[in-house]
GULUMBA-249127 format. One record per residue: residue number from 1; residue in three letters; x negated, y, z negated of N, C-alpha, C, O in turn. Coordinates in steps of 0.1 Angstrom, whole numbers, plus 5000, padded with zeros to 4 digits. Example, Ala and Ser with C-alpha at 12.3 -4.5 7.8 and 13.67 -1.06 7.14 Angstrom:
<recs>
1;ALA;4868;4943;4922;4877;4955;4922;4868;4967;4922;4858;4967;4915
2;SER;4872;4978;4929;4863;4989;4929;4871;5000;4921;4866;5011;4920
</recs>
This chain:
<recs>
1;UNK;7969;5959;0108;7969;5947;0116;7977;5936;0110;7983;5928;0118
2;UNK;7977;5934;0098;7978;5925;0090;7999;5928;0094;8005;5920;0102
3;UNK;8005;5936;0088;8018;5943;0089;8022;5934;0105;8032;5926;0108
4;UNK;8008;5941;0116;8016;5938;0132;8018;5924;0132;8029;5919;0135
5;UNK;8008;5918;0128;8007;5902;0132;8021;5897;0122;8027;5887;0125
6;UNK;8023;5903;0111;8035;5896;0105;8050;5895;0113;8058;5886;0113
7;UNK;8049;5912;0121;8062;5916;0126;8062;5908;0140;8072;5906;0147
8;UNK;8048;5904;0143;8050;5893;0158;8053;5882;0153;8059;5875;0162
9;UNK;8051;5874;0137;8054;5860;0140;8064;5861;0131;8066;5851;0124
10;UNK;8074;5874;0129;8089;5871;0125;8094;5870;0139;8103;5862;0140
11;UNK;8090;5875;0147;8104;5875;0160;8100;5866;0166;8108;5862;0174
12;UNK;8083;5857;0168;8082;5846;0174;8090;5830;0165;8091;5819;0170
13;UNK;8093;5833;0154;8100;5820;0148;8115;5819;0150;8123;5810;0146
14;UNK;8118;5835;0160;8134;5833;0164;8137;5823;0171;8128;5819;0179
15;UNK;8150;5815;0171;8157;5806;0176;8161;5812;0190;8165;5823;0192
16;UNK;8159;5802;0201;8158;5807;0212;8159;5798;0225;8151;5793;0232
17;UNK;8178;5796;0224;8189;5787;0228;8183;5786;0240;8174;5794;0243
18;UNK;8188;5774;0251;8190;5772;0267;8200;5777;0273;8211;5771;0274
19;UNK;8198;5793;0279;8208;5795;0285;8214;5790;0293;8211;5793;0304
20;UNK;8224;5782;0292;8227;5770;0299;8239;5782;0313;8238;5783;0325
21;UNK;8246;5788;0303;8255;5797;0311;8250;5806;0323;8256;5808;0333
22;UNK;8240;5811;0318;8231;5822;0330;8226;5809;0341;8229;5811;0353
23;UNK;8220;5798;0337;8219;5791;0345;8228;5785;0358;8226;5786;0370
24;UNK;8240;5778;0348;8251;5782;0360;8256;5787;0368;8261;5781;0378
25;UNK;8257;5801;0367;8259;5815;0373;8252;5817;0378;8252;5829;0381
26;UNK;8239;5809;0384;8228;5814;0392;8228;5807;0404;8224;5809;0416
27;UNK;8236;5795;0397;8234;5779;0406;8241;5783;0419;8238;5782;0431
28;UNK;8255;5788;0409;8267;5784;0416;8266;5796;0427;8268;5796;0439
29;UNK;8263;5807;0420;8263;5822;0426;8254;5821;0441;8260;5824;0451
30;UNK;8242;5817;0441;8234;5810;0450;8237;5804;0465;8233;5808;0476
31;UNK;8249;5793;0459;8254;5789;0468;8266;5795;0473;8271;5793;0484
32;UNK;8270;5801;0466;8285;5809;0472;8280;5823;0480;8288;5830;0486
33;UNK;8265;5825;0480;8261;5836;0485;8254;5830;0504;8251;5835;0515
34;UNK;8255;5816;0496;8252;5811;0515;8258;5815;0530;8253;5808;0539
35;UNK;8266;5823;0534;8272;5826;0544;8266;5843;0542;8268;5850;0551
36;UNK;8259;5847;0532;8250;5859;0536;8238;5854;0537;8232;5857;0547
37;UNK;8231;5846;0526;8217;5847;0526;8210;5834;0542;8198;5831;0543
38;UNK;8219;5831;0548;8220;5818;0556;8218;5828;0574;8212;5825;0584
39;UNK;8225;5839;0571;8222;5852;0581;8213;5862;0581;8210;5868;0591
40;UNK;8210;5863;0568;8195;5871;0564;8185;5868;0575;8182;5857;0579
41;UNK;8180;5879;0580;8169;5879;0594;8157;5876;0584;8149;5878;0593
42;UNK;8151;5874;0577;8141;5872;0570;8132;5861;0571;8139;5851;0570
43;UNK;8120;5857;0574;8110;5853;0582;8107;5841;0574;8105;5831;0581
44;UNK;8107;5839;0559;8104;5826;0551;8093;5820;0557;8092;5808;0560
45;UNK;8085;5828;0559;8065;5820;0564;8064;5816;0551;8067;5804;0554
46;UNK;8062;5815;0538;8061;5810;0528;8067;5800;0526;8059;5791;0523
47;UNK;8080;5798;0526;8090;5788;0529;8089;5779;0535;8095;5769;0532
48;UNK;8083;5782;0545;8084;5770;0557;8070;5760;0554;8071;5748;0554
49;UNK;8059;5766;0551;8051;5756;0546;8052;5750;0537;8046;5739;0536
50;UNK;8059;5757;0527;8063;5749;0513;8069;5735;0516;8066;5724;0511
51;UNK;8080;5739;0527;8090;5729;0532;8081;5717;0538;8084;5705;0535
52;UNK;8071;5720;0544;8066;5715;0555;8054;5704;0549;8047;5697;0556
53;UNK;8052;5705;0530;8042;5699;0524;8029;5706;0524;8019;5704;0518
54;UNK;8033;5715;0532;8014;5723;0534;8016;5734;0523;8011;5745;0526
55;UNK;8022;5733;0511;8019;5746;0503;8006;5749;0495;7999;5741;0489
56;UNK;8003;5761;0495;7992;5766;0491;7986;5758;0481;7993;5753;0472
57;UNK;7971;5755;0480;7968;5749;0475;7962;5754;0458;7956;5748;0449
58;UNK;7966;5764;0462;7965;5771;0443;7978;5771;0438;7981;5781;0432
59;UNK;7986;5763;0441;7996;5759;0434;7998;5747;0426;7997;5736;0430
60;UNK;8000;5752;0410;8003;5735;0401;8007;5724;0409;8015;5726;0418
61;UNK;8000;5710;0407;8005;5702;0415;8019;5698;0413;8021;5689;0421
62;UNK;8031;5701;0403;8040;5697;0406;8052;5705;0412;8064;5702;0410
63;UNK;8047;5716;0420;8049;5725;0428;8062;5715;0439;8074;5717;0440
64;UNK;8055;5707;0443;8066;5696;0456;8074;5688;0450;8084;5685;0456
65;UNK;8073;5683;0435;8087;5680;0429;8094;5690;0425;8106;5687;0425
66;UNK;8091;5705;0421;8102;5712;0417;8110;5715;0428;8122;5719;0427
67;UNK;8104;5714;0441;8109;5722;0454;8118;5711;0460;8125;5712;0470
68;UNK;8115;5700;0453;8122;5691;0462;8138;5692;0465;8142;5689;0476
69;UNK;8144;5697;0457;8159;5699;0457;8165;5701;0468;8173;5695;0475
70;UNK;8153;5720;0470;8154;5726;0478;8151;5722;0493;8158;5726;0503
71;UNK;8140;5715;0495;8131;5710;0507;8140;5697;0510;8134;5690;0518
72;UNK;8153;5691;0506;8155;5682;0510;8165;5683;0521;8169;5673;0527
73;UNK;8171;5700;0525;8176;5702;0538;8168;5705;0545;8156;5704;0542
74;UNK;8174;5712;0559;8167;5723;0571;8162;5732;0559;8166;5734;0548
75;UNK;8149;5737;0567;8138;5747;0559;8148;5759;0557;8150;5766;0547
76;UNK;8154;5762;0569;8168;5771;0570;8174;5773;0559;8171;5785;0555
77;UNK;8178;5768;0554;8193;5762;0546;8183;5762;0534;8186;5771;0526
78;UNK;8175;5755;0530;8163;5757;0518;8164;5772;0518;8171;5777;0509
79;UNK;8156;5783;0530;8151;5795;0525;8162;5800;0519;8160;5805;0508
80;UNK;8178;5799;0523;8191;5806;0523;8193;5803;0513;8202;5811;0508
81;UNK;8189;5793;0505;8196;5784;0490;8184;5795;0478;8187;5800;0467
82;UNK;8167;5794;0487;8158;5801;0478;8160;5816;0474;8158;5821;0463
83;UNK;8167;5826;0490;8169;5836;0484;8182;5832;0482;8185;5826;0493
84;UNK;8189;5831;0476;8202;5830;0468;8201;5829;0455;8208;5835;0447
85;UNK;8193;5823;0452;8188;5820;0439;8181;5831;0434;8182;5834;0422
86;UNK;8172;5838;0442;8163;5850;0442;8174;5865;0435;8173;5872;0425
87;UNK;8184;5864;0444;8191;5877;0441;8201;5873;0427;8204;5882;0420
88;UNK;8206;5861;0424;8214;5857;0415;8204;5859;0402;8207;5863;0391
89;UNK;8191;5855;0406;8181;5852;0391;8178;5865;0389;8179;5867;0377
90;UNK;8174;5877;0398;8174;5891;0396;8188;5898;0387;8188;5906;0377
91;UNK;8200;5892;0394;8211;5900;0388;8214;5896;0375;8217;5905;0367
92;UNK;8212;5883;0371;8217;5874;0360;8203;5878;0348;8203;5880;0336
93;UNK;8193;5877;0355;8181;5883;0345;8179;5896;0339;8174;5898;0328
94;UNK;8185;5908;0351;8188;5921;0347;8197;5924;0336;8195;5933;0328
95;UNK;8210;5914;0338;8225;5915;0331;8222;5913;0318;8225;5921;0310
96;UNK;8216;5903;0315;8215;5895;0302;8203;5909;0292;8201;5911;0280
97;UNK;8198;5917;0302;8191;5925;0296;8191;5939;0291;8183;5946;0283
98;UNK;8207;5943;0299;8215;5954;0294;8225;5952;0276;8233;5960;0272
99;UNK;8222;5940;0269;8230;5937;0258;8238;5948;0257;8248;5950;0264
100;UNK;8233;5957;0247;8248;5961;0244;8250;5976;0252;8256;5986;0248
101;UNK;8244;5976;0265;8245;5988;0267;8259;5995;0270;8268;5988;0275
102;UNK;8260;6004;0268;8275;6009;0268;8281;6016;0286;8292;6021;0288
103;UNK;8271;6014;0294;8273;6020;0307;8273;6009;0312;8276;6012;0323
104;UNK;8272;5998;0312;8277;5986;0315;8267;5984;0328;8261;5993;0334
105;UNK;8266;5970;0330;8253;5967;0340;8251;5968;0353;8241;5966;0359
106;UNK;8260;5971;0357;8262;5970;0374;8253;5982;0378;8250;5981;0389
107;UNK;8250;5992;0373;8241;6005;0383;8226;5996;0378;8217;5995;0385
108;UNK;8227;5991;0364;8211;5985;0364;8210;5972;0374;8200;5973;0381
109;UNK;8219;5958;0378;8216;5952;0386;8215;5957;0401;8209;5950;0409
110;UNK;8222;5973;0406;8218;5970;0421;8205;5980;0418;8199;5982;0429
111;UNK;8199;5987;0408;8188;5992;0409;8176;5978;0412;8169;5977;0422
112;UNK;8177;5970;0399;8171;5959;0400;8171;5950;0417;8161;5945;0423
113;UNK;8180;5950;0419;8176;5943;0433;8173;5952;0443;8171;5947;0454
114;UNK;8173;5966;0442;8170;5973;0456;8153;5980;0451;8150;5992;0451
115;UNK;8145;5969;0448;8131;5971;0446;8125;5966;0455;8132;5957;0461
116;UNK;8107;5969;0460;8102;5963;0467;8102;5944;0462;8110;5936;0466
117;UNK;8092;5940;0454;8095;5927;0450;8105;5918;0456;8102;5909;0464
118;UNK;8119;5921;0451;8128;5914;0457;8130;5914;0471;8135;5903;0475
119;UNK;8128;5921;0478;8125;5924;0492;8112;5916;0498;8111;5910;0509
120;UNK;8105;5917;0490;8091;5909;0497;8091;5894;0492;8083;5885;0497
121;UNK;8099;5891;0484;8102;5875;0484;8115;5870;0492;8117;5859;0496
122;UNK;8121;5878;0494;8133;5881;0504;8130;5871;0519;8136;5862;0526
123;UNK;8117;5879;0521;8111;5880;0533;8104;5872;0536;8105;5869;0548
124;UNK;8093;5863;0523;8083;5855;0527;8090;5842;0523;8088;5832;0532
125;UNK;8096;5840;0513;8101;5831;0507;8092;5822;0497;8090;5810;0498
126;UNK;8088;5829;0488;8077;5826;0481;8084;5820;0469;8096;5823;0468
127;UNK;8079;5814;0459;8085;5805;0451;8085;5814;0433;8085;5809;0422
128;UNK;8086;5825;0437;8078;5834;0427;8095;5835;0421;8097;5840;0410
129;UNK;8105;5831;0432;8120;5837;0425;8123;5820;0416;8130;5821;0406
130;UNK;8119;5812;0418;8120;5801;0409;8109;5805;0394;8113;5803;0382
131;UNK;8099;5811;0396;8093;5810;0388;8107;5824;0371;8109;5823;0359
132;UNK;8110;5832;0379;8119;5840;0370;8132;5833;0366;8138;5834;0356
133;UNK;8136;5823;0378;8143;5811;0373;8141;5808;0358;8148;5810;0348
134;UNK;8127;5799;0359;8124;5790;0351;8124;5797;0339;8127;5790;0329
135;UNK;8121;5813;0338;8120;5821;0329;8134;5823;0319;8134;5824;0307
136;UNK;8147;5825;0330;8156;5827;0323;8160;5810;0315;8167;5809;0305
137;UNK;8157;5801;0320;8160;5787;0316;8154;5782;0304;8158;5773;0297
138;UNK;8139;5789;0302;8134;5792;0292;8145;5779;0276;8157;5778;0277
139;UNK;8136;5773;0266;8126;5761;0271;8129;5756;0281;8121;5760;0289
140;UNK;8139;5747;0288;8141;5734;0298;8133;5743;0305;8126;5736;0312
141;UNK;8129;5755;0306;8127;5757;0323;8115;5756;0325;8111;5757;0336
142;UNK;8106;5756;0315;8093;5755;0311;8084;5748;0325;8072;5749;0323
143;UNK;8086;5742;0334;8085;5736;0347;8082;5744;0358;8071;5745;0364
144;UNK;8094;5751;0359;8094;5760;0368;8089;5775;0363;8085;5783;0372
145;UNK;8089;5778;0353;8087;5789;0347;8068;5791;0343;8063;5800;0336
146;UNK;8060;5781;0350;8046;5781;0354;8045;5776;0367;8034;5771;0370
147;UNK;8055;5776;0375;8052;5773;0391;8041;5781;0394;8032;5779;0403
148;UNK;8041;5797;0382;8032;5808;0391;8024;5810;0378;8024;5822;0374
149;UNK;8017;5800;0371;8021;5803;0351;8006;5818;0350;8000;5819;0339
150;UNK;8002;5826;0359;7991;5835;0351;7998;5848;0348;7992;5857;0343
151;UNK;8013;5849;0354;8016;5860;0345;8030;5854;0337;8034;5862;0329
152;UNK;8037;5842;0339;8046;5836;0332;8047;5829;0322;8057;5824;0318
153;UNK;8036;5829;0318;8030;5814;0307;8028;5832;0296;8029;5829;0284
154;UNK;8026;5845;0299;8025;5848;0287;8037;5852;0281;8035;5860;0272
155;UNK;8051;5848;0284;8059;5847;0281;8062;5838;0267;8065;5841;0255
156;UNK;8058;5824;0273;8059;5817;0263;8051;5818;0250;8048;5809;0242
157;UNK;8046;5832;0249;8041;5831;0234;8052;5837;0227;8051;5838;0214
158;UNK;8062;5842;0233;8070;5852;0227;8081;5842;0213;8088;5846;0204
159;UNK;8079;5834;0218;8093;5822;0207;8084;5810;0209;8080;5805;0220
160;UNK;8083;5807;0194;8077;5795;0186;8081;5780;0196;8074;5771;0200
161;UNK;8098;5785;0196;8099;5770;0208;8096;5767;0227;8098;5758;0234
162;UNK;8091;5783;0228;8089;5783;0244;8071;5779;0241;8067;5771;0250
163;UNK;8065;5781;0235;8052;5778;0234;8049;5764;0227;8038;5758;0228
164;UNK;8062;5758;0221;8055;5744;0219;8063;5736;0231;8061;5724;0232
165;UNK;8070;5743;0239;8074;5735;0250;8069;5738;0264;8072;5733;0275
166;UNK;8061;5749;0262;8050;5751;0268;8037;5739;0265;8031;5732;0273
167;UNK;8034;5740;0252;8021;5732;0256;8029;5717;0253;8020;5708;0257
168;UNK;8038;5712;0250;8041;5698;0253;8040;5695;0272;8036;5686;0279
169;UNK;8044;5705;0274;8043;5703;0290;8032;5706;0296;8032;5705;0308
170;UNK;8024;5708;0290;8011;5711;0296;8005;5698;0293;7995;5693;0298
171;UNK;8010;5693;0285;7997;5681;0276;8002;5669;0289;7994;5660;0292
172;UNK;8014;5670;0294;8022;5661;0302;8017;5658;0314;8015;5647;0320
173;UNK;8014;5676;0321;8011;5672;0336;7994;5669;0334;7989;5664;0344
174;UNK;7986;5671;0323;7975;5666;0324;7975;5648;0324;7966;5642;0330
175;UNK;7984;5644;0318;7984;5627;0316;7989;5619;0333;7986;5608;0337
176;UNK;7997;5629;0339;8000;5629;0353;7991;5631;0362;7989;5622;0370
177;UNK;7983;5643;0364;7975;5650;0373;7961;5650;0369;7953;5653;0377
178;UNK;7957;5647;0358;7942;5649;0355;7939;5665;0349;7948;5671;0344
179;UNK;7927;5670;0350;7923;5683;0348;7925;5688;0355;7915;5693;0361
180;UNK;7940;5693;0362;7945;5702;0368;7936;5714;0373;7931;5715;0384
181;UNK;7936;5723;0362;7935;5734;0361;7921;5737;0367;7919;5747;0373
182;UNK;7913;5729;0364;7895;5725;0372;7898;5731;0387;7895;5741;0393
183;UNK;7906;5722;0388;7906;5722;0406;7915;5737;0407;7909;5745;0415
184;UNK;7924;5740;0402;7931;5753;0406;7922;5765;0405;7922;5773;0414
185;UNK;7915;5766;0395;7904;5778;0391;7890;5781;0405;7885;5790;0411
186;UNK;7889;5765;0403;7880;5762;0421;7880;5771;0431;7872;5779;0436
187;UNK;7898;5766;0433;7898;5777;0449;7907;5789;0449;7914;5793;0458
188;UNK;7903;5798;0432;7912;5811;0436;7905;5818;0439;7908;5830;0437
189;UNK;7893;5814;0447;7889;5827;0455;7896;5831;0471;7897;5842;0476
190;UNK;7901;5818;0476;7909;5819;0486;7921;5831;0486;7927;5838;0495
191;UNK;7923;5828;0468;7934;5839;0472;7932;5856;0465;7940;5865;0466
192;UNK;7919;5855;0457;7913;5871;0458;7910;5872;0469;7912;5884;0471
193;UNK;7905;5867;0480;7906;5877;0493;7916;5878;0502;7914;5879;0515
194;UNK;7934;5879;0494;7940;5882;0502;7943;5898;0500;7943;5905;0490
195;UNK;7944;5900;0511;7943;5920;0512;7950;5929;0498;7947;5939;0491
196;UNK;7962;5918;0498;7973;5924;0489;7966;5923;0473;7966;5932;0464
197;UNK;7962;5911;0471;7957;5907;0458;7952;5919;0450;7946;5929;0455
198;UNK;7956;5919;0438;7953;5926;0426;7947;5918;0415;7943;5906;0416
199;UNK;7947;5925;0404;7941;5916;0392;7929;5921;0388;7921;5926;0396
200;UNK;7927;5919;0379;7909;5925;0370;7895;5921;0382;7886;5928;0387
201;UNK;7897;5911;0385;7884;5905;0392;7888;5916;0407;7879;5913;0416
202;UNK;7894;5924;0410;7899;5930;0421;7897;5946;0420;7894;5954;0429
203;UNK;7899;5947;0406;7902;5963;0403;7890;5967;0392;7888;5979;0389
204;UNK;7886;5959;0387;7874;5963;0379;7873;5960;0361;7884;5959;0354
205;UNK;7862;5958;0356;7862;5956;0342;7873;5968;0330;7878;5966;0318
206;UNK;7874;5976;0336;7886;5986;0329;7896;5982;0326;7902;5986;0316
207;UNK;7903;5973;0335;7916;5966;0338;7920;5956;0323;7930;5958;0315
208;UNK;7914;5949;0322;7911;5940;0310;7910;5945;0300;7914;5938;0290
209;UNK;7905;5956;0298;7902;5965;0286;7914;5971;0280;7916;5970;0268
210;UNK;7926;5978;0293;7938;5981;0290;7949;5968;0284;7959;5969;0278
211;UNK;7942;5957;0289;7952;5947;0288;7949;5941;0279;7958;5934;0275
212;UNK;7939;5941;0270;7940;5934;0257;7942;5946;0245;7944;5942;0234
213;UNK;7942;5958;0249;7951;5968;0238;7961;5966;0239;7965;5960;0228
214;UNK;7974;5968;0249;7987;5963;0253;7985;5952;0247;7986;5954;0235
215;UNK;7984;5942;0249;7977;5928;0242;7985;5933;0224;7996;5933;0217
216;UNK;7970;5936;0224;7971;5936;0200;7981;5946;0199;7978;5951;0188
217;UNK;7990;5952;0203;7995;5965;0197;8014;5959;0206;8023;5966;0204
218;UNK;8016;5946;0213;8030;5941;0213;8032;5932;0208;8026;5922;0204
219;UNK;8048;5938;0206;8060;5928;0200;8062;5914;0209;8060;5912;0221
220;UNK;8066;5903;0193;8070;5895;0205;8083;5896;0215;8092;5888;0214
221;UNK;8083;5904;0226;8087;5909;0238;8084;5902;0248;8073;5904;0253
222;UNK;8093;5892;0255;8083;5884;0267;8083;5891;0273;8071;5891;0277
223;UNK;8090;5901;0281;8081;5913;0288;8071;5922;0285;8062;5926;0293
224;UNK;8072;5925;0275;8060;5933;0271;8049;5923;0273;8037;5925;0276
225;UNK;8054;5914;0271;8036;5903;0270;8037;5900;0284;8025;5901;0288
226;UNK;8046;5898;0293;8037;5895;0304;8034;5908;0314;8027;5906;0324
227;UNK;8040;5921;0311;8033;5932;0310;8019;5935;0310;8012;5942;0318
228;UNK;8015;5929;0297;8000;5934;0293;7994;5921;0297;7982;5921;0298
229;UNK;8001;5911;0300;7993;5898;0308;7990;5904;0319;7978;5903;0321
230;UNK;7995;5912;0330;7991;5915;0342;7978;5924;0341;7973;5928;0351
231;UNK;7975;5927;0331;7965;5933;0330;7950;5923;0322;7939;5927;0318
232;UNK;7953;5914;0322;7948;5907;0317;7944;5889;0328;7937;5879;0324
233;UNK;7951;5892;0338;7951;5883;0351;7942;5885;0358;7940;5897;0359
234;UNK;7934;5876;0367;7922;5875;0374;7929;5885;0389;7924;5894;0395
235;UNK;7945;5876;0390;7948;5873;0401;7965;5877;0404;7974;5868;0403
236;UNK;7967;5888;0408;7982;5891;0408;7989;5899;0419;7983;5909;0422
237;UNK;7999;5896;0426;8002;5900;0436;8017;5907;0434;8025;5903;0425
238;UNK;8018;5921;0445;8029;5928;0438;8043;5922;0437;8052;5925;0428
239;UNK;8044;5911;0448;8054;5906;0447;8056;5894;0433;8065;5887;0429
240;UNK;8044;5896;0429;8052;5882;0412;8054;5895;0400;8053;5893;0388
241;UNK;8056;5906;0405;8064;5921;0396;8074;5915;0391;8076;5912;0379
242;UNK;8080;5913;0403;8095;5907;0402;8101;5901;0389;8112;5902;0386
243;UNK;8087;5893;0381;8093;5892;0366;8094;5902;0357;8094;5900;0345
244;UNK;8094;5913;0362;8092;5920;0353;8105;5933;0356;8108;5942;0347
245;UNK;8113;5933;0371;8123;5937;0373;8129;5938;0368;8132;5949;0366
246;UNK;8139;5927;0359;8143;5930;0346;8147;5938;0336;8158;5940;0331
247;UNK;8135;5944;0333;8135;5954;0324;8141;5966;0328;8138;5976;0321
248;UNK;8148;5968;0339;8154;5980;0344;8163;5979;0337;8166;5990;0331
249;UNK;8172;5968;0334;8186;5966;0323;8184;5970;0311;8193;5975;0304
250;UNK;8169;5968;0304;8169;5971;0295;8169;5990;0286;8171;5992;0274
251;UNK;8166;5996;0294;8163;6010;0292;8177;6016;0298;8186;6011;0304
252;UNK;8177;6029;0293;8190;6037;0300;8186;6052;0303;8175;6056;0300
253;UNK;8193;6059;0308;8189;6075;0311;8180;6073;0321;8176;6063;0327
254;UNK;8178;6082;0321;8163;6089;0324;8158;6078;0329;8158;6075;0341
255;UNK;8151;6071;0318;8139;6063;0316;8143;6051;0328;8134;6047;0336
256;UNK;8157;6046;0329;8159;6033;0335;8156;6039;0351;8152;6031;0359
257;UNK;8158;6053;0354;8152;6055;0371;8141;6059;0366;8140;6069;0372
258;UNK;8131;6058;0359;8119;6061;0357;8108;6050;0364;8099;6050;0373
259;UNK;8117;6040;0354;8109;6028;0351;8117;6022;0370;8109;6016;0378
260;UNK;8127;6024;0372;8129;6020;0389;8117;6028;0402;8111;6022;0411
261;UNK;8116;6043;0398;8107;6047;0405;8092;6037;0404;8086;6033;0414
262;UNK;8089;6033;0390;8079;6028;0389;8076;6016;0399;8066;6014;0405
263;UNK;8090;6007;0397;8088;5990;0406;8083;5997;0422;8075;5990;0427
264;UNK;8088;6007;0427;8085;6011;0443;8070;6014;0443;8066;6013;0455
265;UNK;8062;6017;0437;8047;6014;0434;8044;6002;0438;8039;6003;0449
266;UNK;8045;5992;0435;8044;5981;0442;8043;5981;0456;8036;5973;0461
267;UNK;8049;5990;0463;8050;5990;0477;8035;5996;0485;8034;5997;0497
268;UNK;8028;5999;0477;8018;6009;0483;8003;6000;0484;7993;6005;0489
269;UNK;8004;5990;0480;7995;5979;0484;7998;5976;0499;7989;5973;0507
270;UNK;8010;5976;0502;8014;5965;0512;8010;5975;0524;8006;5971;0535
271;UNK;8014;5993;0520;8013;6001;0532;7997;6008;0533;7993;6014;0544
272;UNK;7991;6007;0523;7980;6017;0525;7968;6005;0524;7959;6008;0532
273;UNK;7965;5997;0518;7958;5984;0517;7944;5989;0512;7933;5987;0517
274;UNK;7946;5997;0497;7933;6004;0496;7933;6005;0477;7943;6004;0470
275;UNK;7924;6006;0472;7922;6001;0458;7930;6010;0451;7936;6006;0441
276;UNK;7932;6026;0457;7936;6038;0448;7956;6029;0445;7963;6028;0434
277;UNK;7958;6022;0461;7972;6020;0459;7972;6006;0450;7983;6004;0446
278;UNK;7966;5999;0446;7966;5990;0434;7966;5989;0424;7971;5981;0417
279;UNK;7959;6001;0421;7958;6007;0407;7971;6017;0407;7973;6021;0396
280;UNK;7980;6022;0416;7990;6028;0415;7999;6022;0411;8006;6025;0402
281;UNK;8000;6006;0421;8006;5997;0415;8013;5993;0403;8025;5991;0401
282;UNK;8000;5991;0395;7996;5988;0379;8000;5997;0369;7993;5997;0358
283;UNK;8011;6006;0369;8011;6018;0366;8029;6013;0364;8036;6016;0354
284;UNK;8033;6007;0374;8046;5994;0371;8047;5987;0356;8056;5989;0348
285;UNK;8037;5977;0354;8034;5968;0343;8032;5979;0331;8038;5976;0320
286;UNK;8027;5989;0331;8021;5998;0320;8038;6006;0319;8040;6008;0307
287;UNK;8047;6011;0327;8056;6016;0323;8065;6008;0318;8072;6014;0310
288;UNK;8068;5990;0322;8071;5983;0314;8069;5981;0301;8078;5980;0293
289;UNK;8058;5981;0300;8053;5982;0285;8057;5990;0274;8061;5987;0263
290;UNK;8054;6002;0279;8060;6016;0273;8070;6016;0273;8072;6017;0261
291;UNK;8081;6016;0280;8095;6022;0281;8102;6003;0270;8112;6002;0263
292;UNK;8096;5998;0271;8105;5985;0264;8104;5984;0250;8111;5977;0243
293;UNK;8091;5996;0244;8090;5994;0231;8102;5997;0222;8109;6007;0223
294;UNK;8103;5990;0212;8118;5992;0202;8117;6002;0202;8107;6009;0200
295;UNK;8130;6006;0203;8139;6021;0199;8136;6035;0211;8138;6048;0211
296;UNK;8131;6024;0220;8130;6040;0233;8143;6035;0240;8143;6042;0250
297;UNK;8151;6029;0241;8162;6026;0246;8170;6039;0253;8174;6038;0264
298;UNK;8173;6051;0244;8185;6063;0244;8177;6067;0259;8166;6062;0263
299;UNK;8187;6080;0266;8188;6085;0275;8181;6095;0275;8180;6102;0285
</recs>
């Protein structure tokens, strides 16, 4: 134990820059994508309330400042700018995760985007594609990157500086908002009884059990941790996967359509609406885990 915890807080004292450049490439890409995502038949029910001030109320309260950017056109023109950003933060998050692979990224970014996830934020317009944002922005993005923080915040344990810029930001919105978190914990029953909902309080005391082994036995991997966070969440819906899409760049062979078969699990909550398909689900997060550990990389 002694050995693990050493090898987690060598790679958590890594230095761990502002991608300022991926950020760009997201911004710009976004908007140059507006004459497609502006035609997209896609329904943005999610979107439109966000737009409209009525968003969900288990959302951090600075939820209506991050969105403001976006909410300051037509709800229209907002959804087309959200998925733009959606498919840019997919491709640019995938890319960055292929390093040195030698087959070059393009068959992992359109695997990566032709997942359910991306599809079901596509559709609702849910703010879950800012939250993978905030992830690649990672510190600055530290904001956005807990818009959804119960499976994104275990990210930030992975580097010494995403976790003190995590809790400086936490100490912040409390001096702003009060005990936040009081009131958020309140009403997540509202959203355990949505049909889709997953998470331990959903699927059973076993759930938690897997997720704090995954837990003591990973690297500092912010996927791997937020991996074994989803097993470790009260409260998770298939569509906040999507941070975890990613990791399709990272694997090759075999394993990278393994781990793609896996994200389409996600989909069987939405079609069969029954516990067997959530725990199928969950079988996504756990192949993440597995397939990311150092040195399974080859084909």
């Amino acid at each position: 134990m002694k050995t693990r915890i050493a090898a987690f807080a060598s790679e958590w004292v890594q230095p761990a820059a502002f991608d300022w450049r991926s950020v760009v490439a997201i911004l710009l890409g976004a908007v140059a994508l507006m004459p497609l995502t502006w035609h997209l038949p896609m329904l943005g029910w999610d979107w439109y309330f966000f737009d409209q001030g009525g968003w969900n109320a288990t959302y951090p309260p600075w939820l209506s400042v991050a969105i403001a950017p976006l909410a300051t056109w037509d709800w229209r023109v907002g959804l087309a700018l959200l998925n733009g950003l959606l498919l840019m933060t997919v491709a640019i998050a995938t890319r960055r995760e292929t390093r040195s692979n030698t087959r070059g990224p393009f068959g992992a970014i359109l695997l990566a985007l032709f997942t359910p996830p991306v599809f079901m934020l596509l559709w609702l317009g849910n703010v879950a594609s800012l939250t993978l944002l905030g992830l690649v922005a990672l510190p600055v993005g530290v904001p956005y990157a807990v818009l959804q923080p119960h499976l994104a915040s275990w990210a930030l344990l992975a580097r010494r500086r995403w976790t003190l810029w995590g809790l400086a930001f936490f100490a912040l919105t409390l001096v702003i908002w009060g005990w936040w978190p009081g009131d958020l914990l309140g009403r997540l029953g509202s959203s355990l009884a949505h049909p889709l909902a997953m998470g331990w309080q959903i699927l059973g005391w076993p759930v938690p059990i897997v997720g704090a082994v995954l837990l003591l036995l990973s690297n500092a991997d912010p996927l791997r941790l937020i991996a074994a966070g989803a097993f470790l969440t009260p409260y998770v819906m298939p569509q906040h996967f999507v941070l975890l899409i990613p990791a399709i760049g990272r694997v090759e062979g075999k394993w990278r359509w393994l781990l793609w078969a896996s994200a389409w699990l996600t989909l069987l909550p939405a079609m069969f609406l029954a516990p067997w398909s959530k725990y199928a689900a969950m079988l996504f997060p756990l192949a993440v885990w597995w397939l990311l550990h150092p040195g399974k990389r080859s084909s």
